[in-house]
C-alpha positions in Angstrom: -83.7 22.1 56.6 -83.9 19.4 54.2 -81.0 16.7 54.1 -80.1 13.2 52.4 -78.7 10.7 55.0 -78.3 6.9 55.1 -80.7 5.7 58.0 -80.2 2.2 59.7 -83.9 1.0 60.2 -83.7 -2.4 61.4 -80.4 -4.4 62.8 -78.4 -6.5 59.8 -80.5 -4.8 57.2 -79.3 -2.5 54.7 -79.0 1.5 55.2 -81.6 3.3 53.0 -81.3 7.0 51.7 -83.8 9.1 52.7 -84.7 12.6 52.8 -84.9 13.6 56.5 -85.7 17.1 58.3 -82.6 18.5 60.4 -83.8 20.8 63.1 -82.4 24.3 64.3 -79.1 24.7 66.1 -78.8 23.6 69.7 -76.7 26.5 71.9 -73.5 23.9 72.0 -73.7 22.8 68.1 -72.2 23.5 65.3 -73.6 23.0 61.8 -71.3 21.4 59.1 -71.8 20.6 55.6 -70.2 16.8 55.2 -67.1 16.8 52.5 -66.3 13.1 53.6 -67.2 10.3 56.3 -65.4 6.8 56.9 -66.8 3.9 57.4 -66.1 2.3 60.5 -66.4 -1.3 62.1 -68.2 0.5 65.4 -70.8 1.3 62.4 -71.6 -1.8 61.5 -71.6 -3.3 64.9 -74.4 -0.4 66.0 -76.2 -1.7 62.7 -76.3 -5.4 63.8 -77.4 -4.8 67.1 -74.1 -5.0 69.2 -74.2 -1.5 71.0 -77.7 0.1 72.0 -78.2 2.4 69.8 -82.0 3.0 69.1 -83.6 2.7 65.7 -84.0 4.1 63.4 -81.0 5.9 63.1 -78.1 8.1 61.0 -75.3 6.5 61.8 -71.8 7.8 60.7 -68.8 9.1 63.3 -65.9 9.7 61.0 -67.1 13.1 59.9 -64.9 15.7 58.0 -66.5 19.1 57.0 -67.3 22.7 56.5 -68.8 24.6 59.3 -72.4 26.2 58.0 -73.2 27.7 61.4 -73.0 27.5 65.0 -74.8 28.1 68.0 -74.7 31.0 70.7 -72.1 29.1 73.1 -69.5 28.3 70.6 -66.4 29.4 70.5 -63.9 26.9 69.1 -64.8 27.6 65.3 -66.4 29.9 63.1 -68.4 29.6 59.6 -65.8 28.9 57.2 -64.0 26.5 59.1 -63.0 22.8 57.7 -63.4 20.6 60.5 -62.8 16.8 61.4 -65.4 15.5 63.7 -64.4 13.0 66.4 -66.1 11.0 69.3 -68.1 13.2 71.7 -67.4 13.2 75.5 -69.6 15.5 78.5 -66.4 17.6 78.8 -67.5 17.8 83.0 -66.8 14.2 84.4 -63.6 13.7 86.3 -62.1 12.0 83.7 -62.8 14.6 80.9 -61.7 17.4 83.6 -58.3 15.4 83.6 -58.0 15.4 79.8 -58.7 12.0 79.7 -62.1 12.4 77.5 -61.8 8.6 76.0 -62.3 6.9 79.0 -65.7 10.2 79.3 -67.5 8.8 82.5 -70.7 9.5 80.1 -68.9 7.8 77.1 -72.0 5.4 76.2 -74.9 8.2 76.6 -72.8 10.9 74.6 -71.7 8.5 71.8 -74.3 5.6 71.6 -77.9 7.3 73.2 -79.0 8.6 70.1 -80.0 11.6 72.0 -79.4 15.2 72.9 -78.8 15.1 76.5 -82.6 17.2 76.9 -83.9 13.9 75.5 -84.8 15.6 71.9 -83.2 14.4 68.0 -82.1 16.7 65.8 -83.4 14.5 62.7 -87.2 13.4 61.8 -88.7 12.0 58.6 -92.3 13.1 57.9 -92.6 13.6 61.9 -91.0 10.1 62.7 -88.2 10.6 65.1 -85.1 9.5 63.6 -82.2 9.0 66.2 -79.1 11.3 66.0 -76.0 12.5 67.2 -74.2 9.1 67.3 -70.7 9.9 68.7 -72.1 13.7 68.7 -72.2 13.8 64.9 -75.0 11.4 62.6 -72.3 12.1 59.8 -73.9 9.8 57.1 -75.4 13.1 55.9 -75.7 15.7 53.6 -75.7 17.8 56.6 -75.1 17.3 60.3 -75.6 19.7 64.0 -72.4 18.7 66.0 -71.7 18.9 69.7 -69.0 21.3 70.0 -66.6 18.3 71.4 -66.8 16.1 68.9 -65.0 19.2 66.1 -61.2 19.4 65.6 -60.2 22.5 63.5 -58.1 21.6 60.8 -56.3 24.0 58.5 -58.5 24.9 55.5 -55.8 24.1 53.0 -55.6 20.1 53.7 -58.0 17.9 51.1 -61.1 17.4 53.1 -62.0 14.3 51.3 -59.9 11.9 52.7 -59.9 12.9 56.6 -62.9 11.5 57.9 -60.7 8.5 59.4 -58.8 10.6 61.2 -61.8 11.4 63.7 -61.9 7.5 65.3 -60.1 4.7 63.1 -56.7 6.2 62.4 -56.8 8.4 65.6 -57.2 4.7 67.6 -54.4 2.9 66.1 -51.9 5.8 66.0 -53.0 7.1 69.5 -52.5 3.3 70.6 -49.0 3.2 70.1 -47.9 6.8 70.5 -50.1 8.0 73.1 -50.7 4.8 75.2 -48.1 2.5 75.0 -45.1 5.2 74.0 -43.1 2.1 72.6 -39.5 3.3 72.9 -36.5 3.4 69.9 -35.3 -0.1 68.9 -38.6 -2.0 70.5 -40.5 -4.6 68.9 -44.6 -4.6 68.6 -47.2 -7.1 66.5 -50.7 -6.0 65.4 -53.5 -8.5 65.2 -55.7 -7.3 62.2 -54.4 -4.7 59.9 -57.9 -3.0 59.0 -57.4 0.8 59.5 -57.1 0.6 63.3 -54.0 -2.0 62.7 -52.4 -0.3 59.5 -52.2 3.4 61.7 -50.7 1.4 64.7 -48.4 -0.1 62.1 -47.8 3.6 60.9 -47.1 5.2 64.4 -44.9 2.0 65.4 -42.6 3.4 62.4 -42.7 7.2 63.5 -41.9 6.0 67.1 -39.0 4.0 65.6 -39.7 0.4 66.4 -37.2 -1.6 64.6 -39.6 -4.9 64.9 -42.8 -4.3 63.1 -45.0 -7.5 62.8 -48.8 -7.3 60.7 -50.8 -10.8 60.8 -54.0 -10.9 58.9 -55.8 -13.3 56.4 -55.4 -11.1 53.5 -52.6 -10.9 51.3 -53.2 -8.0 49.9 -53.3 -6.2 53.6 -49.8 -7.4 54.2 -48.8 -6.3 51.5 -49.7 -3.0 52.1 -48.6 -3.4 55.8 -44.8 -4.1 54.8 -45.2 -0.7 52.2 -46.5 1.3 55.1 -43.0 -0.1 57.2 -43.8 -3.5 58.7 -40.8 -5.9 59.0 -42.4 -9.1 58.7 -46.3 -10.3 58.2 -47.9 -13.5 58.7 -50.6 -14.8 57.4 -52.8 -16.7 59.9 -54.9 -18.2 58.0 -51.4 -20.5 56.1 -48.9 -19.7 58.6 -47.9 -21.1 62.0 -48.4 -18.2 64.2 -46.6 -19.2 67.3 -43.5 -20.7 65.5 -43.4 -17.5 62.7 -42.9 -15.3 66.2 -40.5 -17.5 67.8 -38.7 -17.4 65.0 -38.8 -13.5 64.1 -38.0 -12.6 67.8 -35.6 -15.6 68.2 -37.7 -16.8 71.3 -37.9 -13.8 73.1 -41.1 -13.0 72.5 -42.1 -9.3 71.5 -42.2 -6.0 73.7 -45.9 -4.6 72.7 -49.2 -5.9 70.8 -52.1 -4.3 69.0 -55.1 -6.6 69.3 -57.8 -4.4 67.1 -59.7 -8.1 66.3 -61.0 -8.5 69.8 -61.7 -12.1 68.9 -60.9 -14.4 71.9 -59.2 -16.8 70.0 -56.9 -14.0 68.8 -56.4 -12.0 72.0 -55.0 -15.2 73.7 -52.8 -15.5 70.8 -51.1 -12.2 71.3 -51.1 -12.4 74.7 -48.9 -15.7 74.1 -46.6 -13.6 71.8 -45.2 -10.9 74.2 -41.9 -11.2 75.7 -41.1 -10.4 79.7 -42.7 -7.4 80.9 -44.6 -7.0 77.5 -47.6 -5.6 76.8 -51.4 -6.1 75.4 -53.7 -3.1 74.3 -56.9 -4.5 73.2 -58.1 -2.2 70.6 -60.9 -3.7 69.0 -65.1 -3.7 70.1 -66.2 -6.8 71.2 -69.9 -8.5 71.5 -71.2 -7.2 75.4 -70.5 -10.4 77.3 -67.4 -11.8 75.6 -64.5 -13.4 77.6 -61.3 -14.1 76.7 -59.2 -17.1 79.2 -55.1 -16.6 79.6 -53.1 -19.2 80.7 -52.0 -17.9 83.9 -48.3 -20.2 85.0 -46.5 -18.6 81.9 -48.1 -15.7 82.1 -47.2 -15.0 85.8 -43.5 -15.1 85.2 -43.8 -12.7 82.1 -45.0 -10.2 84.5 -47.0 -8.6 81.1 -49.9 -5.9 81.5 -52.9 -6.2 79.9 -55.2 -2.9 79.2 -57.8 -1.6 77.4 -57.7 1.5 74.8 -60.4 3.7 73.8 -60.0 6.2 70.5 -56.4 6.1 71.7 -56.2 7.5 74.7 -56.0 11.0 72.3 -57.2 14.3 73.4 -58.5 14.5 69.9 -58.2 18.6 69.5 -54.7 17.9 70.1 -53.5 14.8 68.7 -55.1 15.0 65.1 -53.5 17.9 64.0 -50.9 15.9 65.2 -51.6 13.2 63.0 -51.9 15.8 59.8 -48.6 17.3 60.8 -47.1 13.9 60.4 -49.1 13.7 57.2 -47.5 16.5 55.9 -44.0 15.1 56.8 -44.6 11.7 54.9 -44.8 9.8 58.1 -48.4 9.3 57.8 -50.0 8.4 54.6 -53.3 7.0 55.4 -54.1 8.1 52.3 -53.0 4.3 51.0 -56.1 2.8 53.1 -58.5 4.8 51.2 -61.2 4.0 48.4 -64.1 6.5 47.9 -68.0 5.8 47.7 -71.0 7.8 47.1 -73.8 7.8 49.5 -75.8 5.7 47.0 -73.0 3.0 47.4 -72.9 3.1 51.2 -74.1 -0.5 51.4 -70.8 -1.6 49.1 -68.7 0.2 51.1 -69.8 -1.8 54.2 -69.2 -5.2 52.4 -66.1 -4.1 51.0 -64.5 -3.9 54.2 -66.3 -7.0 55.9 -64.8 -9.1 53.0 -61.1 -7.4 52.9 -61.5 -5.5 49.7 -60.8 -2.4 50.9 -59.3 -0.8 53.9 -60.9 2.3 55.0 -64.3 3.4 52.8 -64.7 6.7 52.6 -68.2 8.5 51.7 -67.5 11.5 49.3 -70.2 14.1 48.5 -70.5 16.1 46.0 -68.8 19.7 46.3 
């Protein structure tokens, strides 16, 4: 069938819309007609050339949809079905076997090969192949074939529109606080970047019940938001001390948890120099292949702190976002806040929109 997609066709470039050709149905995919798809740093870092992905390729792994069709082996959903579309996992590895499908033992061949795993693309233009299936999905389209892991089923009566985030951004920063660190009543935690990664960890460090809820950032306007969402305090890096605004919030004691989603050096070291005694550092955010971050080690060995890395936090997604809407339901989650919608034409905006701070979270809207 015939489809509209944004294609990346050379690194740091623009995306264009094209028509493109989507194939038949593989056995384990499921057809779904995009209502919605975020906009997601990991997008723009594939387009730049950071991760592997080949070129040219449909891009897009926020997904949220309708299911057209689906092949002979599935059996989660049915046409009919609204769906959110996550990151894709092998579902047969050790780690995916122990429900641990973020830390997939195939993670970069099933979200960043641009390939079926029979080597073939679902997507060509004029007989060009066009690669596909980024994080099982390719959801900067009109249309998409999905690995059965990559779709949550939703309720059909929840606003499709706005739930794209849900599959990676929002899913990472809550699942980072609820699932992996599992901060407990009356704790304190700080988040380093309050994008939509750090503005859900903010969010689940409310629901958990933190009573010390600290958002740095450079941009007002995020902080702002930060404190409506239920952060304490903010600081702003860029005019404020950050060291002294700590010490002084914590009263030299340093704080229990941190959300790094920047994965800046610079940064990291910073919030590593923030926790308390036996604190902890989850280092959220995708970093350049080779970067290295240095901690002082004399302080640091008598904090007796852990240091670890999250991935799409820790979340069996099929569970946790439903989760997440359940929440949303309640009040306790409005991501709603972070969102500004685009149309596929306006892609490109969208993209500098959140590189410069304008907006949180773009979402892609098509037309019903």
């Amino acid at each position: 069938m015939q489809i509209t997609a944004a294609v990346a066709r050379e690194h740091k470039q623009p995306l264009t819309i094209e028509q493109l050709e989507l194939d038949d149905l593989q056995t384990n995919e499921v057809r779904v007609r995009m209502v919605s798809v975020g906009i997601c740093h990991t997008d723009a870092i594939v387009r730049d050339g950071v991760y592997p992905t080949p070129l040219p390729a449909v891009l897009g792994h926020e997904g949220a949809g309708v299911v057209e069709a689906v092949g002979a082996g599935v059996r989660s959903v049915v046409p009919g079905d609204h769906v959110v579309l996550g990151a894709a996992y092998c579902g047969f590895c050790r780690r995916c076997r122990s429900g641990q499908m973020a830390y997939c033992e195939h993670l970069f061949e099933e979200d960043f090969g641009g390939r079926r795993r029979d080597g073939s693309t679902s997507l060509k233009a004029s007989g060009e192949t066009i690669s596909s299936h980024f994080f099982g999905q390719s959801a900067f389209a009109t249309y998409a074939n999905v690995v059965e892991e990559s779709v949550i089923k939703i309720d059909r009566d929840v606003p499709l529109e706005h739930l794209g985030p849900l599959g990676c951004g929002l899913n990472t920063g809550a699942g980072t606080v609820l699932n992996e660190l599992q901060p407990p009543a009356g704790s304190s935690l700080i988040v380093f970047g309050t994008g939509a990664v750090g503005s859900a960890a903010i969010m689940a460090a409310v629901i958990a019940g933190c009573t010390t809820i600290i958002a740095i950032d450079i941009v007002d306007s995020r902080l702002a938001l930060a404190m409506e969402l239920g952060a304490t305090h903010t600081i702003n890096s860029k005019t404020d001390d950050v060291a002294a605004s700590i010490t002084a919030i914590t009263h030299g004691a340093g704080v229990d948890y941190a959300v790094d989603t920047t994965a800046r050096p610079e940064i990291l070291a910073q919030a590593a120099q923030a926790l308390g005694i036996r604190g902890t550092l989850a280092l959220v955010g995708a970093a350049r292949p080779g970067t290295e971050v240095g901690f002082e080690i004399g302080a640091s060995l008598v904090k007796g702190w852990t240091f670890k890395t999250v991935v799409q936090g820790s979340s069996v997604p099929q569970v946790f976002i439903p989760h997440l809407l359940d929440l949303w339901r309640q009040g306790k989650f409005p991501f709603e806040k972070l969102v500004r919608e685009y149309a596929l034409e306006d892609i490109n905006q969208g993209f500098e929109d959140s590189r410069n701070g304008f907006v949180i979270k773009p979402v892609i809207v098509f037309p019903r």
